[in-house]
C-alpha positions in Angstrom: 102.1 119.1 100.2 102.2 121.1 103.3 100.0 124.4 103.0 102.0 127.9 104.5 99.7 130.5 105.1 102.4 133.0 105.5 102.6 135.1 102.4 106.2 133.7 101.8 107.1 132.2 97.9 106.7 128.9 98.1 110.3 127.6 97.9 111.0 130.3 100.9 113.0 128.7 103.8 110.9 128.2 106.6 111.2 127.9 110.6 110.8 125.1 112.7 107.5 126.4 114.3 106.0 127.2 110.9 107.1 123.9 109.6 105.9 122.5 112.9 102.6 124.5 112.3 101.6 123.5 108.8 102.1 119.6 109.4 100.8 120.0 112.5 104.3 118.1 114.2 105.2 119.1 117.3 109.2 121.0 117.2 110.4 118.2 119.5 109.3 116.0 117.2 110.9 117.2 114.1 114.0 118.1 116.1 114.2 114.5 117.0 113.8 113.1 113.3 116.5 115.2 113.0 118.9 113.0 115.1 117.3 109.9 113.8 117.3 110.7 109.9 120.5 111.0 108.5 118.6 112.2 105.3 117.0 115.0 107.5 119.2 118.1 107.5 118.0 121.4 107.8 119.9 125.1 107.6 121.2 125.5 110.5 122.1 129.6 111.3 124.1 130.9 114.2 122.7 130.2 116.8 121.2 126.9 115.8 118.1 127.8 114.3 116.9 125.8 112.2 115.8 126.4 108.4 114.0 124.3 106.3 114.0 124.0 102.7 111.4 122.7 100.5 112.8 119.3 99.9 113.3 119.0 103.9 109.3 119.9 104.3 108.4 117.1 101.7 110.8 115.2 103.6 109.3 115.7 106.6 106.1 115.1 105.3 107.2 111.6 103.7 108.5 110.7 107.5 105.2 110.9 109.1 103.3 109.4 106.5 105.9 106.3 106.9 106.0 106.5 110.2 102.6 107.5 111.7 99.8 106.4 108.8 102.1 103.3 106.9 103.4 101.8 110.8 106.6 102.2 109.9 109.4 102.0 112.5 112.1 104.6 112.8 114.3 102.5 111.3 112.2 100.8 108.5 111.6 104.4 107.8 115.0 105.3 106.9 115.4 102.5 105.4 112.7 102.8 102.9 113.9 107.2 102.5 117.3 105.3 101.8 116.6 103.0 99.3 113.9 105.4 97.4 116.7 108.2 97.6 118.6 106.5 96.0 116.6 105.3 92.9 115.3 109.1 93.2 119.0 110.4 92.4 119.7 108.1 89.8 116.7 108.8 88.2 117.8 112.6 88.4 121.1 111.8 86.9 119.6 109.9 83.9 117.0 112.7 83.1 120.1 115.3 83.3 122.2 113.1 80.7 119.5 113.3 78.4 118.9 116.9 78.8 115.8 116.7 80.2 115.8 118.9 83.7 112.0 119.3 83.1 111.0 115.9 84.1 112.9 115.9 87.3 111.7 119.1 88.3 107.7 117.8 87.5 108.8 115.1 89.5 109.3 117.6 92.9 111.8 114.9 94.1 108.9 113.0 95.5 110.3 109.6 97.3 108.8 106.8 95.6 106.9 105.0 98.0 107.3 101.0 98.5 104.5 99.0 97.6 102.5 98.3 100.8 101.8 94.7 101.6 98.3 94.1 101.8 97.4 93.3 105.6 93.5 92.9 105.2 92.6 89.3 105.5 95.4 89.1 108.4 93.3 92.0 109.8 89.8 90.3 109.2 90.8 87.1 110.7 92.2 88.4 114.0 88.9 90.6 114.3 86.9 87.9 113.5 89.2 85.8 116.4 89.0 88.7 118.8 84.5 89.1 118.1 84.6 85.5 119.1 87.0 85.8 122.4 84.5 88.7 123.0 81.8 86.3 122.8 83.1 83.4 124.8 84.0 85.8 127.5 80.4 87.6 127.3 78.9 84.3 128.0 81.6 83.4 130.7 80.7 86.2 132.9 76.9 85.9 132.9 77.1 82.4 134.7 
């Protein structure tokens, strides 16, 4: 969870360059999520500046990890916010029915996260093909 060293409550509304701060995202950047997330929506005040909640930070947060640690494209990024959204609000629903608002709030509306295919003997091989083109060309150039 992004850290605010700001003095504010923690589910304070916060500014684009604070948000942009903290996760260390440039504005442009986050403005731009904006247009390509449907799911991304902060407060917007007269004037257009923007607020975020704390449910848009986590949001935020769950876009980059998608998108700049998991390789995920734009798209495949919504897609997986969509689909986990979803589950997310049912689940929601289901723990209201049965009275119990204290599980959903433990749960911080974290997205649940896909289970990532495991790309590590695709990766070995092609390094293992790559040290060998390396090799061939090594030898190549020396006669």
């Amino acid at each position: 969870m992004a850290e605010f060293d700001d003095g504010k409550d923690e589910g304070a509304l916060r500014t684009i360059g604070e948000v942009s701060d903290a996760l260390d995202i440039k504005p442009h950047v986050l403005r731009y999520w904006e247009q390509q997330f449907s799911l991304l929506k902060p407060l917007k005040r007269s004037g257009g500046r923007r607020y975020y909640r704390p449910k848009d930070v986590e949001l935020v947060e769950t876009i980059d990890r998608l998108v700049n640690q998991e390789g995920y494209t734009l798209k495949g990024a919504e897609a997986v916010l969509r689909s986990s959204g979803k589950s997310e609000l049912d689940r929601r629903r289901s723990d209201r029915r049965s009275g119990d608002r204290r599980a959903s709030a433990d749960s911080g509306g974290d997205l649940a996260r896909p289970a990532a295919p495991d790309h590590r003997p695709k990766i070995v091989e092609a390094v293992a093909r790559l040290k060998a083109i390396r090799t061939r060309l090594e030898r190549a150039i020396e006669v």
